[in-house]
Biopython code that builds the backbone (N, CA, C, O; Angstrom):
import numpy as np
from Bio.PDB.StructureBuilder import StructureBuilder

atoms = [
    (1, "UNK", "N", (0.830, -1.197, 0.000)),
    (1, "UNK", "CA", (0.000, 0.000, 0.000)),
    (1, "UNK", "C", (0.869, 1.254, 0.000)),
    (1, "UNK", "O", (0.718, 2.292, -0.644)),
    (2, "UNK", "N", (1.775, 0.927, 0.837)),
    (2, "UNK", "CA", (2.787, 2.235, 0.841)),
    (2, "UNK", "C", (3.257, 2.698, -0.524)),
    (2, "UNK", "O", (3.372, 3.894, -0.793)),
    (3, "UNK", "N", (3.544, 1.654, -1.437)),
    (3, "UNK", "CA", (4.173, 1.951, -3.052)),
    (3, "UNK", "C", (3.120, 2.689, -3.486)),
    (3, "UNK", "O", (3.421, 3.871, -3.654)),
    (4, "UNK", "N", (1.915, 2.391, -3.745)),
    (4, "UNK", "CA", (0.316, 2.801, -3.742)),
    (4, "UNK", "C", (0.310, 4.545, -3.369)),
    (4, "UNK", "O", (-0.521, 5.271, -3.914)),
    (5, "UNK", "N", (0.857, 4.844, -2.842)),
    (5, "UNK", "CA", (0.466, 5.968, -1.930)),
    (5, "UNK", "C", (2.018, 6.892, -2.373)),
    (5, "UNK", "O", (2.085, 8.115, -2.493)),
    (6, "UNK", "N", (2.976, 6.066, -2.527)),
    (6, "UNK", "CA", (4.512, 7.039, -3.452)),
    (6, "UNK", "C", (3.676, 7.224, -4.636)),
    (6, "UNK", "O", (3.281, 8.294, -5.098)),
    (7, "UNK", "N", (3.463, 6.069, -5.057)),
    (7, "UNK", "CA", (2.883, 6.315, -6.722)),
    (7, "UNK", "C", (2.144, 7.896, -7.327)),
    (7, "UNK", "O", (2.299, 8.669, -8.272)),
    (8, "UNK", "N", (1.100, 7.730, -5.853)),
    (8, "UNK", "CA", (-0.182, 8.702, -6.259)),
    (8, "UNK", "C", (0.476, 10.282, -6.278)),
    (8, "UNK", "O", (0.375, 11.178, -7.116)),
    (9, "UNK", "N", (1.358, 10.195, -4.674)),
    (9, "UNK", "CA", (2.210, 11.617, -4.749)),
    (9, "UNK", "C", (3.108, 11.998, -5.640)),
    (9, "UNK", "O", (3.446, 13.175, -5.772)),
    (10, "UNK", "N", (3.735, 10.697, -6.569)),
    (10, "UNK", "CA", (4.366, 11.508, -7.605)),
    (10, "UNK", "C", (4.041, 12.287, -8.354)),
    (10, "UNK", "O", (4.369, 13.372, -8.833)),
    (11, "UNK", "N", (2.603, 10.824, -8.431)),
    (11, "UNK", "CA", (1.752, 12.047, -9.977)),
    (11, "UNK", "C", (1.865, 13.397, -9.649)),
    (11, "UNK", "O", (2.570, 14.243, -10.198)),
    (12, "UNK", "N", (0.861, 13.562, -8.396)),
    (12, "UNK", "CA", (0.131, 14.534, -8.039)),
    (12, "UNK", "C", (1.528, 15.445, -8.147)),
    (12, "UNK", "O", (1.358, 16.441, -8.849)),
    (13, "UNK", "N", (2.709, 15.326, -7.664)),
    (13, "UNK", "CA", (3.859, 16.285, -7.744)),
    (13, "UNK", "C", (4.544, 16.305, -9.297)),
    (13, "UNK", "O", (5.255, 17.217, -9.719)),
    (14, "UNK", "N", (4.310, 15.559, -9.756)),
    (14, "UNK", "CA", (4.407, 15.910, -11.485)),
    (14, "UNK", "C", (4.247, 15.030, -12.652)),
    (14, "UNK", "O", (4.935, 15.023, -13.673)),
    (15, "UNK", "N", (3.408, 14.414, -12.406)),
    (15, "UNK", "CA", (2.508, 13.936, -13.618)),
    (15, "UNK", "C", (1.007, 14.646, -14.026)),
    (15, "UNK", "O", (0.366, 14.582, -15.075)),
    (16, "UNK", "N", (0.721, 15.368, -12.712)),
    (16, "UNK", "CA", (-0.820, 16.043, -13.460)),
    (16, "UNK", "C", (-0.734, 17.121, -13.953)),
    (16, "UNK", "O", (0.246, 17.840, -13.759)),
    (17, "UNK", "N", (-1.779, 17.475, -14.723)),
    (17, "UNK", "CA", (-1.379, 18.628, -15.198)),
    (17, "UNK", "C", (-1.759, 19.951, -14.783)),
    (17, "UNK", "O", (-2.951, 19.808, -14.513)),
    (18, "UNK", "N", (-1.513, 20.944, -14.607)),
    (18, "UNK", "CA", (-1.783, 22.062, -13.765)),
    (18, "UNK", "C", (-3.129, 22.761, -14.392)),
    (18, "UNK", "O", (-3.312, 23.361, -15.450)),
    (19, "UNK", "N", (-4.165, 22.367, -13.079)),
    (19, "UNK", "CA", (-5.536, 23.132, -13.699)),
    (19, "UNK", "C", (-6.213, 23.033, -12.505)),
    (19, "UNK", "O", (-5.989, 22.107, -11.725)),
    (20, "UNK", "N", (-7.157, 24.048, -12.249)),
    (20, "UNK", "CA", (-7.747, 24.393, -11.433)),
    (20, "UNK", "C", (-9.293, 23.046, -11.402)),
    (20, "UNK", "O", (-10.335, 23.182, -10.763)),
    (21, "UNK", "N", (-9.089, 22.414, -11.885)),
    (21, "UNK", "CA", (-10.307, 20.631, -11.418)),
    (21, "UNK", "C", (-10.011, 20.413, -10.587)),
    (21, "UNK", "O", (-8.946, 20.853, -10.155)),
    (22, "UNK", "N", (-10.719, 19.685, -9.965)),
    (22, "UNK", "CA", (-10.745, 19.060, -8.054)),
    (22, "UNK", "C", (-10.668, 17.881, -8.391)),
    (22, "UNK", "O", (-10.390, 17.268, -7.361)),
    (23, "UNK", "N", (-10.748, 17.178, -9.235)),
    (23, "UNK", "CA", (-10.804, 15.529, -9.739)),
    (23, "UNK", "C", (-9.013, 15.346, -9.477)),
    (23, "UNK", "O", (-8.173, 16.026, -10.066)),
    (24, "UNK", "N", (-8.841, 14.732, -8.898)),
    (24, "UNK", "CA", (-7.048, 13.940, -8.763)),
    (24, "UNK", "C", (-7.021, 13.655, -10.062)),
    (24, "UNK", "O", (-6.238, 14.362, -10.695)),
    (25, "UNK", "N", (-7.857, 12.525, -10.935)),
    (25, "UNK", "CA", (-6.893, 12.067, -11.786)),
    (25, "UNK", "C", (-7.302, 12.419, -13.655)),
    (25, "UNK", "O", (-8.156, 11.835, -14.322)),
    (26, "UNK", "N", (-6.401, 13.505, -14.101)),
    (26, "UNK", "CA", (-6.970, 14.419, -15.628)),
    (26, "UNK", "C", (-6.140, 13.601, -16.661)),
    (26, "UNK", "O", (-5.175, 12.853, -16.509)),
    (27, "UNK", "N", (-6.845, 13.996, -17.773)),
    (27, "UNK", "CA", (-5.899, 13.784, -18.739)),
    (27, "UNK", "C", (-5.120, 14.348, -18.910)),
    (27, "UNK", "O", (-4.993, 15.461, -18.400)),
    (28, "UNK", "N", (-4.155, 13.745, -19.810)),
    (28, "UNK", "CA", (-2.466, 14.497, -19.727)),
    (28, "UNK", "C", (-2.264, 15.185, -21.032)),
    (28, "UNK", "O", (-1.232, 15.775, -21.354)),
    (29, "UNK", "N", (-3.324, 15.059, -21.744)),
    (29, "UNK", "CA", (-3.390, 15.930, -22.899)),
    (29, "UNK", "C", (-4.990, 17.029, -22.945)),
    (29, "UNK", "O", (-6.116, 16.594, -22.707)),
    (30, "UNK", "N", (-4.695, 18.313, -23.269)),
    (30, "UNK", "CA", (-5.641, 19.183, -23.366)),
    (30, "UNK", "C", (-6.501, 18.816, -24.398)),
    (30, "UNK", "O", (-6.091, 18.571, -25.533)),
    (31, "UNK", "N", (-8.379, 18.732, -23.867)),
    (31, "UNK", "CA", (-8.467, 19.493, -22.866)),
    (31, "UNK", "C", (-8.544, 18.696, -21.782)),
    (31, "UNK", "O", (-9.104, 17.603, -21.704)),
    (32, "UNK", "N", (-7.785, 19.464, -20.704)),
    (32, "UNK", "CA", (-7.987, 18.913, -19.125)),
    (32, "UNK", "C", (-9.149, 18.455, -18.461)),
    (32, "UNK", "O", (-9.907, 19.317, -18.015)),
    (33, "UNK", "N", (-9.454, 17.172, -18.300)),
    (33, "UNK", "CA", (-10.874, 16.920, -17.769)),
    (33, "UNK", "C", (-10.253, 15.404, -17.065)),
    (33, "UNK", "O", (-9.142, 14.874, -17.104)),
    (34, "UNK", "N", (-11.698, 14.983, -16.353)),
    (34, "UNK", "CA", (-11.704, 13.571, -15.701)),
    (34, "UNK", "C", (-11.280, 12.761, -16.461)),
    (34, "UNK", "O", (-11.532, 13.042, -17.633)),
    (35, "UNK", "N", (-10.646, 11.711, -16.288)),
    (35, "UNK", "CA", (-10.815, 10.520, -16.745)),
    (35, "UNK", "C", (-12.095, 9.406, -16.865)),
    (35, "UNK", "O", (-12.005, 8.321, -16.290)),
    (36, "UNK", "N", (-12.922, 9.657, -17.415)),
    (36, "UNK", "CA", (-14.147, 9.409, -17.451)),
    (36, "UNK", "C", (-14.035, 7.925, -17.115)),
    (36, "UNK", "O", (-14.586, 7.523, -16.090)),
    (37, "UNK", "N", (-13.358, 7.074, -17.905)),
    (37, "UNK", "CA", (-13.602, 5.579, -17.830)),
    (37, "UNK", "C", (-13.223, 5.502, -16.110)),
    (37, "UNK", "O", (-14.026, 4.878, -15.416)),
    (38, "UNK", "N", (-12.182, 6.042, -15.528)),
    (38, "UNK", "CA", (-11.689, 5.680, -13.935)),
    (38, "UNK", "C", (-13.403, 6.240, -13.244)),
    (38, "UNK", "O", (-14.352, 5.548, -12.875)),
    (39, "UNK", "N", (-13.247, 7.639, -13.286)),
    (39, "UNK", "CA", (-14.523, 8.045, -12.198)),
    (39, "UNK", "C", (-15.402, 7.030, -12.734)),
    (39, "UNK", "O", (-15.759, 6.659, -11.616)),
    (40, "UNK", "N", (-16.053, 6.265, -13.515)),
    (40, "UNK", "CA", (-17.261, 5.271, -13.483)),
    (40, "UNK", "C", (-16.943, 3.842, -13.035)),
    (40, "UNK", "O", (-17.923, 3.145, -12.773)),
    (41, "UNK", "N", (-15.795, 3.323, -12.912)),
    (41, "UNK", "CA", (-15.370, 2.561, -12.566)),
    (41, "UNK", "C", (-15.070, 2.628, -10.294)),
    (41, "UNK", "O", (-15.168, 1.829, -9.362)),
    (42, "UNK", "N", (-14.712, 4.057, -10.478)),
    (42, "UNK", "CA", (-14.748, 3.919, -8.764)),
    (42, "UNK", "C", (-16.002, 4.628, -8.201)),
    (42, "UNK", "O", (-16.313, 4.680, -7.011)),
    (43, "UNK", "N", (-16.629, 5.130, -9.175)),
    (43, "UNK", "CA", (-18.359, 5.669, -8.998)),
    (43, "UNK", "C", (-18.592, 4.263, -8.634)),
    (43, "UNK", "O", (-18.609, 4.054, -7.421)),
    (44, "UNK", "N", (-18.718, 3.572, -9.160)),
    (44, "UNK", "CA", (-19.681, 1.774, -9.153)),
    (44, "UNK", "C", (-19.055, 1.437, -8.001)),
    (44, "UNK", "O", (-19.657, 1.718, -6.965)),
    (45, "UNK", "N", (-17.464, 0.638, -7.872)),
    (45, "UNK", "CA", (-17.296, 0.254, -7.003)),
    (45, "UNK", "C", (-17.248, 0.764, -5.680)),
    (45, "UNK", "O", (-17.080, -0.002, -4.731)),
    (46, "UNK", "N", (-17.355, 1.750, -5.560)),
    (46, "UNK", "CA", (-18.644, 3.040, -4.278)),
    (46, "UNK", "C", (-19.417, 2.174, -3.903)),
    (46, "UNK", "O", (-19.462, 1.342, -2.997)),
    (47, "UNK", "N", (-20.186, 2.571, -4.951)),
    (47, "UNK", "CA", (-22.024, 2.087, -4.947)),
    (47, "UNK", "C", (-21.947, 0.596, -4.493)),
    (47, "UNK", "O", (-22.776, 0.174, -3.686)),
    (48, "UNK", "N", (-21.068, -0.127, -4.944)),
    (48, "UNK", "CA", (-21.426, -1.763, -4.579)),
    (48, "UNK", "C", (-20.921, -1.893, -3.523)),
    (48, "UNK", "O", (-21.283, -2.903, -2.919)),
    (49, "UNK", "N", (-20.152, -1.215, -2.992)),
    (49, "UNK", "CA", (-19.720, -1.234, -1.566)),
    (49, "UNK", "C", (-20.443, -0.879, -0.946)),
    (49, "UNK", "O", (-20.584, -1.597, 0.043)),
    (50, "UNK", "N", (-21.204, 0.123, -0.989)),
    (50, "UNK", "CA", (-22.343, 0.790, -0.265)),
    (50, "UNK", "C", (-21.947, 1.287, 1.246)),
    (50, "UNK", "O", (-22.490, 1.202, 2.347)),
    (51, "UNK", "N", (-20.696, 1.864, 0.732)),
    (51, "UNK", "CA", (-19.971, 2.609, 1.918)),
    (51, "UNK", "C", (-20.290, 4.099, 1.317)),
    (51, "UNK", "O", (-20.203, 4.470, 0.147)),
    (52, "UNK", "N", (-20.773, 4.999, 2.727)),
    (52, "UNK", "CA", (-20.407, 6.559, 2.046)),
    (52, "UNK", "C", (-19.340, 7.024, 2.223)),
    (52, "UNK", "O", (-18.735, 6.678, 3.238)),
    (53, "UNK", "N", (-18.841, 7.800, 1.468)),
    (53, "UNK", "CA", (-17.585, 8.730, 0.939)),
    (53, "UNK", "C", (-17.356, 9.542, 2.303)),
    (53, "UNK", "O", (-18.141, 10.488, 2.361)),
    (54, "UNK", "N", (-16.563, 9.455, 3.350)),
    (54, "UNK", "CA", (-16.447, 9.960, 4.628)),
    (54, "UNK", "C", (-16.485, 11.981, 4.314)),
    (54, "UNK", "O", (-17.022, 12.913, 4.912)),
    (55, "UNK", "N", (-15.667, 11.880, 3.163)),
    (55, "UNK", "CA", (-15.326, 13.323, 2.595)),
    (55, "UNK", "C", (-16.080, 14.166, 2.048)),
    (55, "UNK", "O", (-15.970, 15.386, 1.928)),
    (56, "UNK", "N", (-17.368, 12.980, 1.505)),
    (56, "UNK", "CA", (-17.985, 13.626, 0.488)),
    (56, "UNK", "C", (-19.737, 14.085, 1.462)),
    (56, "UNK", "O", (-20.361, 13.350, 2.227)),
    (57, "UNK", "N", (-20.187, 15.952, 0.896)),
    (57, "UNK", "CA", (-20.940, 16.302, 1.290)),
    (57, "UNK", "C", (-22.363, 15.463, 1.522)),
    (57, "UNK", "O", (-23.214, 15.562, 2.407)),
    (58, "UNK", "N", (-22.252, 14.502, 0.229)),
    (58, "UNK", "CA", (-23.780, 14.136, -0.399)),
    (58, "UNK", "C", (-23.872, 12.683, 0.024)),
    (58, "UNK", "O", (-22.865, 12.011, 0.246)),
    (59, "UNK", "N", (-24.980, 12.267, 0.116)),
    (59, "UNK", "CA", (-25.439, 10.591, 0.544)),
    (59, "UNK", "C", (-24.616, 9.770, -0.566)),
    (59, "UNK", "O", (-24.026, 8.727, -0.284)),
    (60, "UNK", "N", (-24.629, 10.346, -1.876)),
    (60, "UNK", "CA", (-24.336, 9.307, -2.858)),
    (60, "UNK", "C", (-22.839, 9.441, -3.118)),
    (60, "UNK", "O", (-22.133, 10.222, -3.755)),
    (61, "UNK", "N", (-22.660, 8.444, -2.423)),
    (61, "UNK", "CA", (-20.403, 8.564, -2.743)),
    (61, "UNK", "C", (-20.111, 8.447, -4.249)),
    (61, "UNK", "O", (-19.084, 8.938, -4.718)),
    (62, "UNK", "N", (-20.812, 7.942, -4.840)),
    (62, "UNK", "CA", (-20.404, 8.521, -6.542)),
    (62, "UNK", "C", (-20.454, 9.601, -6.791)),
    (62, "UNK", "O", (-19.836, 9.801, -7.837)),
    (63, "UNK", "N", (-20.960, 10.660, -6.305)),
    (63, "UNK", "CA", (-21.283, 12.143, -6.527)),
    (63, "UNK", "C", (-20.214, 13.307, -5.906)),
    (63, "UNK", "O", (-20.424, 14.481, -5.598)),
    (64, "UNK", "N", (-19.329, 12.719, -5.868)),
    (64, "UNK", "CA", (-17.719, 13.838, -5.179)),
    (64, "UNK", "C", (-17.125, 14.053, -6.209)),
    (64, "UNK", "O", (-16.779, 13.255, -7.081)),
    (65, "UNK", "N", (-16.957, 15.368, -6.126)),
    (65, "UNK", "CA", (-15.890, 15.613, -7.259)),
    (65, "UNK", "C", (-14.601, 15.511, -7.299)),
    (65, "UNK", "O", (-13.649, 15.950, -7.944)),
    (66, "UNK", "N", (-14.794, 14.905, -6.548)),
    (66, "UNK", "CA", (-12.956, 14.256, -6.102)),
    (66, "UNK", "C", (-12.296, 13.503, -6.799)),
    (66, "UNK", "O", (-11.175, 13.506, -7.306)),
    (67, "UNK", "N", (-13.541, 12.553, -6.737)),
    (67, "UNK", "CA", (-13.234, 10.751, -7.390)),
    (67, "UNK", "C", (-12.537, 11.142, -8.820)),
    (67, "UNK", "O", (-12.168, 10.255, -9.589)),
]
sb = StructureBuilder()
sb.init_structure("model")
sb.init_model(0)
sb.init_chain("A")
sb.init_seg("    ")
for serial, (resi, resn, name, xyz) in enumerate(atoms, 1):
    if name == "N":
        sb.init_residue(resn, " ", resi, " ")
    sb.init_atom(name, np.array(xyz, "f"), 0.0, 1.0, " ", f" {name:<3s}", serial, name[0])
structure = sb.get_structure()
């Protein structure tokens, strides 16, 4: 998990690309947006967990703009 967790801070320290989105993970080519296929993929596995998002304002943990 620890490699897991170097991994993510690298990106975040220089693999993403600099833009004002709240989503962690963009494309690396403009234009800058979600990765659509990931957010529906951890939208679902949310939902089938049927755990809420500790972070997130709303009942429905697919609905953070984080993910």
């Amino acid at each position: 998990m620890e490699l897991v967790g170097e991994a993510v801070l690298a990106y975040l320290r220089s693999g993403r690309p600099m833009t004002d989105a709240r989503e962690i993970f963009q494309r690396t080519r403009a234009p800058y947006r979600k990765l659509d296929k990931l957010y529906s993929v951890v939208r679902r596995r949310l939902r089938d967990a049927a755990r809420p998002c500790p972070s997130c304002s709303t009942s429905d943990p697919g609905q953070s703009a984080h993910v």
